[in-house]
LUMPA-415551 format. One record per residue (C-alpha): residue in one letter; x, y, z. Coordinates in steps of 0.001 Angstrom, whole numbers, padded with zeros to 6 digits, always signed. Each point is the difference from the previous one (the first is absolute). Layout:
AXYZ;...
***
This chain:
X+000000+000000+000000;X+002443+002907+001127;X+002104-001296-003295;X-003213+001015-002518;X-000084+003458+002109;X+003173+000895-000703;X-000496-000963-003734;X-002979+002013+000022;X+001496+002976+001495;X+002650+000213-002128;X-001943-000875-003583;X-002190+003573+001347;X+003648+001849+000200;X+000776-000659-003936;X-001935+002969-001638;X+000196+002314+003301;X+002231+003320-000085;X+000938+001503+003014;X+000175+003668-000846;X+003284+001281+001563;X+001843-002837-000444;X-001090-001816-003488;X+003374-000900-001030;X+000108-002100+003203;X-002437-002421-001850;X+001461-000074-003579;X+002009-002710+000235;X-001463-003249-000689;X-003390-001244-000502;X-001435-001863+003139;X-002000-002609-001600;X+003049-002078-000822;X+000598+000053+004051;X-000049-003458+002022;X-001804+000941+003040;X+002179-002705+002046;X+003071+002887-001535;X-001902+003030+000862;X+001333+000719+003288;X+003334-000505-001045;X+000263+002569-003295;X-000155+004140+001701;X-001423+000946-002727;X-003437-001935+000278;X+000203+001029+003993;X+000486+003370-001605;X-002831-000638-001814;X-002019-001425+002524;X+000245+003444+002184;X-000675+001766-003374;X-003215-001310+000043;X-000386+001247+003941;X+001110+003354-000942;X-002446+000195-002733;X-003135-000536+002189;X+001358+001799+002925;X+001563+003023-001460;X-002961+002952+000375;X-001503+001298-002920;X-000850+003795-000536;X-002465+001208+002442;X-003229+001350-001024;X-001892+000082+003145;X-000116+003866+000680;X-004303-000855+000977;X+001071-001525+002941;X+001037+003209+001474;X-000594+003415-000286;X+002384+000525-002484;X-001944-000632-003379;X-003543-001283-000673;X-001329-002397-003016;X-003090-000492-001883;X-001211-001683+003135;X-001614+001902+003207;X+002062-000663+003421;X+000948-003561+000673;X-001660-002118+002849;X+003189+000443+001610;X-000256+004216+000052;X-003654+000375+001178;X-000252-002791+002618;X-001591-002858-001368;X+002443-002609-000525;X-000391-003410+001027;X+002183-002774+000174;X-000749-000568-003520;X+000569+002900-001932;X+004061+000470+001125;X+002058-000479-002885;X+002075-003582+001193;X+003741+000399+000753;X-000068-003970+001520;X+002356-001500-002710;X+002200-002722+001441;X+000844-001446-003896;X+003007+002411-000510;X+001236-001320+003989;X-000728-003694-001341;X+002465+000534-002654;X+002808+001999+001785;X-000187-002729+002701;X+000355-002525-002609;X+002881+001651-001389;X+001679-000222+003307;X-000598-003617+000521;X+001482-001273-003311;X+002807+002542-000471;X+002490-001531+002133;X+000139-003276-001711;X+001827+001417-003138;X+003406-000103-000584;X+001268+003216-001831;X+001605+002962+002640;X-001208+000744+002726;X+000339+003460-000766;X-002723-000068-002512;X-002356-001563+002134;X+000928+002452+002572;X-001376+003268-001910;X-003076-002263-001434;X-001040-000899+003734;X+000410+003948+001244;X-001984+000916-002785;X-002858-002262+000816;X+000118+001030+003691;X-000647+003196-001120;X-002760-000933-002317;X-001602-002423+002865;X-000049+003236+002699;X-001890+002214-003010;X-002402-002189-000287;X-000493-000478+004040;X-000076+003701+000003;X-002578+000191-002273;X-002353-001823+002447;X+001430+001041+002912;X-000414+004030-000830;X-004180-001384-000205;X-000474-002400+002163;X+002617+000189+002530;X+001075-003559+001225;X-000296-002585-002512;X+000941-003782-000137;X+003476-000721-000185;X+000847-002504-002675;X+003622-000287-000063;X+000004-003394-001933;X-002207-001558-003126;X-003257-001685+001401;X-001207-003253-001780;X-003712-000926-000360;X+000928-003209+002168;X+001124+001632+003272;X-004292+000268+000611;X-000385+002470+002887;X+003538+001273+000440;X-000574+002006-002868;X-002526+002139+002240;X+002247+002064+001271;X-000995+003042+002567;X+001022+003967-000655;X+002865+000490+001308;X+000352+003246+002484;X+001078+003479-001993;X+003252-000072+001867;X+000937-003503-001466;X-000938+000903-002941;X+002263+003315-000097;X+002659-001877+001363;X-000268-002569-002839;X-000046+002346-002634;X+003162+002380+001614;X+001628-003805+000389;X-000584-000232-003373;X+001170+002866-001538;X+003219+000036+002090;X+000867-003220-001425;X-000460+001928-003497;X+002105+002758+001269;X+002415-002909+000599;X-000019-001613-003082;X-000989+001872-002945;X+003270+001778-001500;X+000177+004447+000183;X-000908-000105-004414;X+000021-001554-002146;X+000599-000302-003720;X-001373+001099-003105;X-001580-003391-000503;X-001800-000064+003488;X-000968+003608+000233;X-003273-000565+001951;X+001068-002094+002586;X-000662+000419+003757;X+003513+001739+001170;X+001273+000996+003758;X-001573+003618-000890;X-003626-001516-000690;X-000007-002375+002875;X+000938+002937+002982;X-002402+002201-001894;X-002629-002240+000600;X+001088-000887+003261;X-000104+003621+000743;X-003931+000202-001298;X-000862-003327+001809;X+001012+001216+003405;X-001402+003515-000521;X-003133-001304-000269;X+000388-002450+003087;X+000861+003579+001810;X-002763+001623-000833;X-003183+000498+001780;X-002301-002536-002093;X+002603-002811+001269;X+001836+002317+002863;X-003506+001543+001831;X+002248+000322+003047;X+003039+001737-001791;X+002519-002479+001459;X+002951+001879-000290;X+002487-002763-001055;X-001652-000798-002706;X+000403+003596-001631;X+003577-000523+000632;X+000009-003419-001460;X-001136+002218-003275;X+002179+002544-000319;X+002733-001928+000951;X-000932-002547-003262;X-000658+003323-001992;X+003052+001668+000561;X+001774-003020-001092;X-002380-000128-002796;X+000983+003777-001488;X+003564-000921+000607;X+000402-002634-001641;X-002321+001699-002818;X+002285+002957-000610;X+002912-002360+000234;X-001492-001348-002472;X-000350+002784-002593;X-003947+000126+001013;X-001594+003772+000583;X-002764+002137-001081;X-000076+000325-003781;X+000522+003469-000647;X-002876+000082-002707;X-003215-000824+002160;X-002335-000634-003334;X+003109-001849-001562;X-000244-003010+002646;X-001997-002273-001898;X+001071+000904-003009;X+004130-000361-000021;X+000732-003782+000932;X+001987-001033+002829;X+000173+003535+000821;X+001206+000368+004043;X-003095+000542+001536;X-000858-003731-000621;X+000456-002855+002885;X-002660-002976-000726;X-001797+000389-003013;X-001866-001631-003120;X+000531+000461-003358;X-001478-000725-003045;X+000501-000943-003555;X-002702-000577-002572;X-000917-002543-001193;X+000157-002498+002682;X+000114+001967+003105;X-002321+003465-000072;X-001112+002561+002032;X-004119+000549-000417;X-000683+003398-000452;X-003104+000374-001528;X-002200+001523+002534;X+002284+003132+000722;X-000888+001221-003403;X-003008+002415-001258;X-003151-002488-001048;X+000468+001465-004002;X+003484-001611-000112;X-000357-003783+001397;X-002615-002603-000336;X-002087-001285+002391;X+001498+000828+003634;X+000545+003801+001618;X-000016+001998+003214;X+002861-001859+001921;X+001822+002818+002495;X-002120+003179-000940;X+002252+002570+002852;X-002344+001017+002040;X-000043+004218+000512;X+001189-000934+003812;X+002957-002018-001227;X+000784+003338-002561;X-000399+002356+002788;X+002617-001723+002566;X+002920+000876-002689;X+001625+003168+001220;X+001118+002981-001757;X+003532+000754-001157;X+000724+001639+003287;X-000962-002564+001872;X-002721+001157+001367;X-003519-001900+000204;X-002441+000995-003334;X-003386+001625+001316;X-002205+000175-002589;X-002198+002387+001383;X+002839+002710-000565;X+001248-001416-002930;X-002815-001194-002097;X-000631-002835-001963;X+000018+002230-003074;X+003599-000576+000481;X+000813-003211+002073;X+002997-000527-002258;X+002230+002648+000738;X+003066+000295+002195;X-000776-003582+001351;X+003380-002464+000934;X+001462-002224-003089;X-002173-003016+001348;X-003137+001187-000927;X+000547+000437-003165;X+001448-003234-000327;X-002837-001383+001540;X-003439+001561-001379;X-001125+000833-003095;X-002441+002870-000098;X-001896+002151-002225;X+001836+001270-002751;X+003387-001842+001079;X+002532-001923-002189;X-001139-003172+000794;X+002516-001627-002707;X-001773-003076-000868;X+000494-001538-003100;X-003589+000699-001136;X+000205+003629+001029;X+003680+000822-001600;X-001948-001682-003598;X-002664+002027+000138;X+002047+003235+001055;X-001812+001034+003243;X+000069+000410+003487;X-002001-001694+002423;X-003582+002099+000924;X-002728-001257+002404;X-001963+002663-000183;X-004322-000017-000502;X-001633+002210-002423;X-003162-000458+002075;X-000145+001900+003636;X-001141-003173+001869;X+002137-001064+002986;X-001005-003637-000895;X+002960-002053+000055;X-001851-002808-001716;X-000680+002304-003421;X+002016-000727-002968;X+002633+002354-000769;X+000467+002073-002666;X+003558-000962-000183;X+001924-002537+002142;X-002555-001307+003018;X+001550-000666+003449;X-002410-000382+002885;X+002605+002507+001905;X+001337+001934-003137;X+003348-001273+000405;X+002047-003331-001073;X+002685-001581+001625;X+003332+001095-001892;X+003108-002202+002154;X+001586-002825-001215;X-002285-000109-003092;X+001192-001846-003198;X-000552+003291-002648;X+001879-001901-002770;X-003444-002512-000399;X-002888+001228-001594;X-003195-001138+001194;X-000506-002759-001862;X+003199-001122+001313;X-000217+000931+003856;X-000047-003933+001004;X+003524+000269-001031;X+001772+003045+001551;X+003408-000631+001358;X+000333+002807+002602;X+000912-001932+003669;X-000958-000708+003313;X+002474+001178+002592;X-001114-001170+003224;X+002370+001226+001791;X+002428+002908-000910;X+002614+002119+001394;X-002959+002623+001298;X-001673-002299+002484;X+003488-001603+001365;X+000633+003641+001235;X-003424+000903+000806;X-000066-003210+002454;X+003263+001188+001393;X-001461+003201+000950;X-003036-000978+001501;X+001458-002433+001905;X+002756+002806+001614;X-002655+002294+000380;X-001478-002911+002491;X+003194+000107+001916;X+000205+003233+000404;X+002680+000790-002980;X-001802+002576-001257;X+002374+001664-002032;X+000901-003247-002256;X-004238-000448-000399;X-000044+003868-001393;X+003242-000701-001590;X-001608-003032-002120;X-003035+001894-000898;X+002466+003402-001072;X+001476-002434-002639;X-003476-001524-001414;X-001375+003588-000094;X+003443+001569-001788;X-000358-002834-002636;X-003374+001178-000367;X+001175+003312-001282;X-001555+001929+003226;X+001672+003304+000736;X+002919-000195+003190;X-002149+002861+000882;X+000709+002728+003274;X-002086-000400+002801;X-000559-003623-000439;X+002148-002583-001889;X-001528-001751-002359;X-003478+001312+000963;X+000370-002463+003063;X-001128+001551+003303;X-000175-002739+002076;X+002062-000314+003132;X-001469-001762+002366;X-000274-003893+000142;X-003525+000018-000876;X+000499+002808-002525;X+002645-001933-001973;X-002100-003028+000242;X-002830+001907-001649;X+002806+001205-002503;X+000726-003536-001029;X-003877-000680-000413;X-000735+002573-002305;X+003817-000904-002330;X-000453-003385-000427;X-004146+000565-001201;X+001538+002503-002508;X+003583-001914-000797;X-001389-003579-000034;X-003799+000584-001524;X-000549-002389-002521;X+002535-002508+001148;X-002310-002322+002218;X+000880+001616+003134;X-002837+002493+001536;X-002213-002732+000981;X+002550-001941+001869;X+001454+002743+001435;X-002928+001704+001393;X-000749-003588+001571;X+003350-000294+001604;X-000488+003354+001334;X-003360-000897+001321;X-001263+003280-001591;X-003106-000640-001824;X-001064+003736+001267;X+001996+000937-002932;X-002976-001756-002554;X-003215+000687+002352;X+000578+003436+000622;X-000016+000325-003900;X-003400-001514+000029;X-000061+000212-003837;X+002959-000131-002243;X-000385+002919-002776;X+000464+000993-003261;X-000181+003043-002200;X-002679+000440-002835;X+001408+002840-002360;X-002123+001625-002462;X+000326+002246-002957;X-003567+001487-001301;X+001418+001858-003058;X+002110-000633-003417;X+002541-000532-001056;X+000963-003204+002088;X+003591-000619-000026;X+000706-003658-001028;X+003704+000195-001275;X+002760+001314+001551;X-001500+003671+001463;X+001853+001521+002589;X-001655-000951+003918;X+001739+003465+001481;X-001722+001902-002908;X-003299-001310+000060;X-000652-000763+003381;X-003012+002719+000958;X-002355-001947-002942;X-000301-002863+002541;X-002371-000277+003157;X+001066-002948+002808;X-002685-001192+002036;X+000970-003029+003156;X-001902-002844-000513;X-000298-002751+002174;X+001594-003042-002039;X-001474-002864+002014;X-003619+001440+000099;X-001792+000232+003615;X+002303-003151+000853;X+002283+001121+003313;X+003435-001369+001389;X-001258-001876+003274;X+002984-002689+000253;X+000242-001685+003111;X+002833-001033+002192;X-000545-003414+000075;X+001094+000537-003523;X+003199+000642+000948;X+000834-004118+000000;X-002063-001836-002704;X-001981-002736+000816;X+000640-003358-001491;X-002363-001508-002659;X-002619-002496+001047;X+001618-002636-002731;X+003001-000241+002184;X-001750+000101+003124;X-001714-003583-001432;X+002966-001101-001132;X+002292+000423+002499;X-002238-000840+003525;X+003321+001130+001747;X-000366+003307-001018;X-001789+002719+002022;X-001410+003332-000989;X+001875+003351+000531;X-001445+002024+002804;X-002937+002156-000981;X-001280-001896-002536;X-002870-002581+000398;X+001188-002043+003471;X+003557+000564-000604;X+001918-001256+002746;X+004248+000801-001626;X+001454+003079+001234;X+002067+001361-002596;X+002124+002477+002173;X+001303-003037+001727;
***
């Protein structure tokens, strides 16, 4: 049986390309392999975590809806307005990528090439076995701990209980200091792609920020924030050791490969491994699927000006929301009469416009030119070399983790110590990249001085540095600050007008014709309100594995619960 796995396995490798390191699996083809050889040849092992890379590497977020950040064609999730159940949670419980790592470990050691080799294949599979813990863990808090492949004849051992959120943490730090360990400081042109020393203490650094934080750290046990930026600091210094630092170019990041910025990442290459992009273009230019990360007017107002200093709209006007705001924004949104850059747009010679002719603040009435529920479109990391019939196919990356957050996690953790001037120091550098002015009175804009201050500072940087990147949701959990959605109570959009010819369509001039448009707020989601409750903080698990596994019990707060998951 375990010899027609491995066979299996490895005949699924043959036509797979692992995007940052495809030259890895040109070599031979795997059919001809004898699976009583496999272990033995590094190249099918090779192959073999290939094929774990490939369905644990993260593809390009486009879940802006979950947050405040950037509605879709849909009204607020169950999730935002407080009627989830233990049904309607998207499902991180995936133990299939762990089943595979831990079978990797168990057969490794039997062949007989270096031990070297197998050395940097086993640190790179620790690392990929605490990702996909983290996953989980970062939901549910504890989870079983399966450390070794189950078969269907072990019966009831398989039924094994959660483990506590402290084993779990300790598993996954276990883990990825083992990867530290093992997996070399680069590596070459052919493996570009490859868990290194930098990506594993980067993601230690995230995995024990959130453990300090108040969704996992109510009581703000003060070792633990030392725990963090101890593994941070090592983190950034072995980063800029490295040759890692903030890409001077903010816009450029996902556009010039292998640039600095980027620590873990995914890319792509058409035709056999894309990036799906359809949905982040206007309805005229795809078929059949729009409305995916629509920024929200909330998410557009947290950018600040080029001083630094917060935007208030009520002094500047919507007229002109574009003007004078930090180098982020523009790489970010696309508004009214902006260069979005999109294939479809460069053909046809124009800019992108939003605007209504007709003065209805309905955000559900087609628009006379481009319609977005909010007026804007999402404008990072989007592929602009693809038309629309093409989007399934864009190229642009995923960088899960760059140079940014290494030094934002840094600072948050000092500031949590009490090293306030490294925390303000961190956020100087994300704000200078930005473009935002040194300035007089305040550097960078920043204020803050107090503990609480700074931490507010860091709040407000990372909606604004990271937005778009799959991080506002989990952040606001692990900072048990779901104020930040419910005092919205509606996320917002603008509805522009323009009642009178001629109505620009090309390339017109936004500064020039600015007055000739009217901006109403509309409420994007409807009467629908943010009510999200704290038991949302830890997800509940699904009834499925609840009948599955009798072993299991359900996280506090949820139906009888009975698991703790700050233990």
């Amino acid at each position: 049986m375990k010899t027609k796995h491995i066979l299996s396995i490895f005949m699924l490798t043959i036509s797979m390309l692992i995007v940052s390191c495809e030259q890895v699996l040109d070599k031979e083809n795997l059919e001809s392999i004898n699976p009583g050889l496999v272990w033995n040849d590094p190249v099918a092992v090779n192959a073999f975590l290939n094929q774990i890379y490939l369905a644990v590497l993260p593809d390009f977020p486009h879940e802006g809806g979950y947050s405040d950040e950037a509605v879709g064609r849909s009204q607020l999730l169950p999730q935002l307005k407080g009627t989830a159940n233990i049904d309607t949670w998207k499902n991180y419980w995936n133990y299939v990528n762990i089943r595979q790592i831990n079978f990797l470990f168990e057969n490794i050691g039997a062949g007989t090439y270096e031990n070297e080799t197998k050395k940097v294949i086993k640190g790179q599979a620790y690392f990929l076995r605490a990702w996909e813990y983290f996953k989980m863990v970062k939901a549910y808090g504890g989870v079983p701990l399966v450390l070794k492949v189950q078969n269907a004849d072990e019966g009831d051992a398989l039924n094994i209980p959660r483990n506590k959120t402290s084993e779990c943490i300790a598993q996954i730090v276990a883990d990825l200091d083992s990867a530290i360990a093992n997996v070399p400081e680069s590596y070459g042109d052919a493996d570009l792609g490859r868990i290194d020393k930098i990506a594993a203490k980067a993601f230690k650094g995230r995995v024990l920020l959130y453990y300090a934080s108040p969704q996992f750290n109510p009581s703000n046990d003060a070792a633990r924030w030392q725990n963090t930026y101890k593994a941070n600091k090592d983190a950034l210094d072995a980063a800029l050791a490295g040759g890692k630092g903030l890409y001077e170019n903010f816009k450029d990041i996902w556009y010039v490969d292998l640039n600095k910025e980027w620590i873990f990442y995914k890319r792509y290459k058409a035709p056999s491994v894309v990036n799906d992009q359809m949905g982040f273009r206007p309805a005229i230019y795809i078929v059949n699927d729009f409305g995916w990360d629509w920024p929200s007017l909330d998410l557009v107002n947290a950018f600040p000006l080029k001083d630094g200093s917060a935007y208030n709209p009520t002094v500047a006007g919507y007229d002109t929301l574009w003007r004078n705001r930090d180098d982020r924004f523009y790489a970010s949104i696309a508004y009214n009469g902006s260069d979005f850059g999109i294939k479809d747009l460069v053909d046809r010679n124009k800019y992108l416009w939003t605007y209504h002719q007709e003065d209805k603040p309905d955000p559900n009435q087609e628009a006379m030119q481009i319609w977005s529920v909010s007026s804007f479109y999402r404008n990072k990391g989007i592929d602009k070399s693809v038309d629309g019939g093409n989007s399934r196919k864009a190229t642009s990356p995923n960088i899960d983790i760059r140079f940014a957050e290494v030094l934002l996690n840094f600072g948050e953790a000092a500031n949590e110590i009490g090293k306030s001037s490294e925390a303000l120091d961190a956020l100087y550098q994300v704000r200078a990249r930005a473009g935002i002015l040194p300035g007089a009175g305040s550097k960078y804009g920043i204020t803050a001085a107090s503990k609480d201050d700074i931490r507010n500072a860091y709040i407000k940087e990372r909606q604004v540095e990271f937005a778009f990147e799959d991080k506002r949701w989990w952040d606001v959990r692990r900072w048990r600050r779901f104020d930040l959605f419910n005092s919205l109570v509606n996320r917002h959009g603008l509805f522009i007008t323009k009642k009178n010819p001629p109505f620009p369509e090309a390339k017109e001039d936004i500064n020039l014709i600015y007055k000739q448009f009217v901006s109403h707020i509309v409420k994007t989601d409807g009467e629908e309100k943010f009510n999200i409750l704290d038991k949302y903080y830890f997800y509940p698990l699904s009834k499925e594995e609840l009948e599955r596994n009798p072993n299991l019990k359900q996280t506090n707060g949820w139906d009888a619960g009975g698991f703790d998951p700050l233990n």
